[in-house]
N, C-alpha and C positions, 0 to 999 in steps of 0.2 A: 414376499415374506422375509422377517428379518430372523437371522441368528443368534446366539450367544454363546462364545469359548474363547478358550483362549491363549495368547501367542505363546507357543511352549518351544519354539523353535526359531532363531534369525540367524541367517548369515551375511554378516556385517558388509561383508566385500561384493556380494552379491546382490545385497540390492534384496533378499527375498524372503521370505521364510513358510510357519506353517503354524495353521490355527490348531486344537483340537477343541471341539463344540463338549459344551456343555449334554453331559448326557451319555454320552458314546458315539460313537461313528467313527467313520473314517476323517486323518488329517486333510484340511483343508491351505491348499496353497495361496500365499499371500505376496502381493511384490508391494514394492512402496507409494509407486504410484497410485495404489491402490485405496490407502488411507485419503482419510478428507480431514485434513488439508494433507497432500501428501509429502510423510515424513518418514521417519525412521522410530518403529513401537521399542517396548523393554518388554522383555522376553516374561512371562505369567502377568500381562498386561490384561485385562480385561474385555472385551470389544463384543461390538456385534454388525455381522454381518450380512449382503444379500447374497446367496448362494448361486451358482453356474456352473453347467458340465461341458467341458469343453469337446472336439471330436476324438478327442482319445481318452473320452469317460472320467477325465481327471477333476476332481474340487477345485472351485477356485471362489475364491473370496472378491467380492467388490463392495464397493461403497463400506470400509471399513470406516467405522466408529468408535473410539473409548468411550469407555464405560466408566462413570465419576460415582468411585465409592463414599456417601457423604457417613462420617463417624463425628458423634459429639464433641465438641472440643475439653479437653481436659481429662480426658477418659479414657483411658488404653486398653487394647481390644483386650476381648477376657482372654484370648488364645496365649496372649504374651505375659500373660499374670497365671493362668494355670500350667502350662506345658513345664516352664522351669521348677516349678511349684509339685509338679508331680515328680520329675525327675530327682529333685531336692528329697523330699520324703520318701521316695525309695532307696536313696544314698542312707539315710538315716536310719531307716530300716535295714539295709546291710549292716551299717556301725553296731545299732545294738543287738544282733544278730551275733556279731562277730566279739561284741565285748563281753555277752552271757555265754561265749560260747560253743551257740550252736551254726556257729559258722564260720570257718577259717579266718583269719583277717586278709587271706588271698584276695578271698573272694569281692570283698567292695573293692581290691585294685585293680581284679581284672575287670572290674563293671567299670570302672575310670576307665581305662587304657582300652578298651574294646569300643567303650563309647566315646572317647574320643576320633579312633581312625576311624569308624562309622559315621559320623559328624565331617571330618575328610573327606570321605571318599563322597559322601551326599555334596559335597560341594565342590569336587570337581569334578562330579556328573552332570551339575547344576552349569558348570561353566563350559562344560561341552557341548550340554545341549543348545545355548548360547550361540558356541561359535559353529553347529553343527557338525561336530567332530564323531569320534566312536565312544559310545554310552555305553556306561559300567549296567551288565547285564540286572533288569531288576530280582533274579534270583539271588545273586550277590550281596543287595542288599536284604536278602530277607533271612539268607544266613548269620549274617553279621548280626541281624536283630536277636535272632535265635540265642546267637553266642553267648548273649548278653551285652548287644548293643544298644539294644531301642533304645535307655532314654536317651543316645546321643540321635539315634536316628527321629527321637520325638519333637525335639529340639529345633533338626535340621529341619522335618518338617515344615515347621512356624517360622523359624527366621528366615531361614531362606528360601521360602514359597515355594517347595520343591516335593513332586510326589506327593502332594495332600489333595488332592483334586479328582484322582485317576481313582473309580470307585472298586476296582477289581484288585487293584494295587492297595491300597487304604485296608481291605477287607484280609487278603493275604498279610499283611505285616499285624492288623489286633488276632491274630490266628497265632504268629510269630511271639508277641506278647503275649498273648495267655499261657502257652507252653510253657514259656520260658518262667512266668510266674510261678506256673505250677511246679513248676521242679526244684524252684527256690523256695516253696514253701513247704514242699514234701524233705527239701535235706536241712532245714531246720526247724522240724516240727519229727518229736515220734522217734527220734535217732537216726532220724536221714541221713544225714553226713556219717555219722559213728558207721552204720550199714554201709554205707556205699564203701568208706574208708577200709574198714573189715573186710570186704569184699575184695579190695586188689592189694589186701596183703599189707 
């Protein structure tokens, strides 16, 4: 029986790395020899694989295979025409938010500047997982979202194929955005801001 996940994990110098299957379970270990023809994968590569437990119960991958995403020519995925497109009109919604008024002009800078290092920091978790190093904890990233980071974290998502796959992860961060919406639209709507403001004086 064949599987499908994918390579979320290589370290370069080793020769090795680590599948995660589609679906859930436990990481699957992968060495190079391992692929047909045997190479060297790119890390959220595709593949599928024949499964093996070794004597110390461990996953192991063989007869690995890419997996050829075929996309129409001339056509860019809808991911990379909406996700900007979303972040874009929520920027825009801050601006006039903050030019009627009911919302500081702080406030779309810190949604810049928070969604930027969010966009950072997703990319070089993204490069650790790579090289196998120590990964920025995913609570971390779901504060930053909180903050008023996702659309950077929405962004990193998409272009750098990082964390949009993992369904328990996906679920906790639209939990992070709705929050965070609702408290942006409770402090400009009804005297939110005026309230909160009044409130610490």
């Amino acid at each position: 029986m064949r599987y499908q996940g994918r390579v979320t994990t290589w370290i370069l110098d080793k020769g090795y790395g680590f599948i995660t299957p589609n679906g859930g379970g436990p990481r699957v270990f992968v060495h190079r020899k391992d692929f047909e023809p045997a190479r060297r994968p790119r890390v959220d590569e595709l593949v599928t694989y024949e499964l093996a437990i070794d004597e110390k119960k461990r996953h192991n991958a063989h007869s690995v295979q890419s997996v050829v995403v075929v996309r129409s020519r001339g056509m860019p995925a809808i991911g990379a025409i909406v996700t900007p497109t979303l972040a874009v009109m929520f920027f825009a919604f801050l601006l006039s938010a903050a030019a009627g008024g009911k919302l500081p002009w702080a406030a779309p800078a810190w949604y810049a500047v928070v969604s930027l290092v969010t966009f950072v920091v997703y990319r070089r978790d993204k490069a650790a997982a790579t090289r196998g190093e120590w990964r920025t904890p995913e609570q971390t990233l779901h504060v930053l979202s909180l903050a008023g980071g996702w659309p950077g974290a929405l962004i990193a998502q998409r272009w750098l194929r990082h964390k949009s796959t993992k369904t328990s992860f996906v679920v906790e961060f639209v939990v992070t955005v709705a929050l965070n919406l609702a408290a942006v639209v409770w402090l400009q709507s009804g005297g939110g801001w005026e309230k909160l403001r009044s409130y610490f004086g």
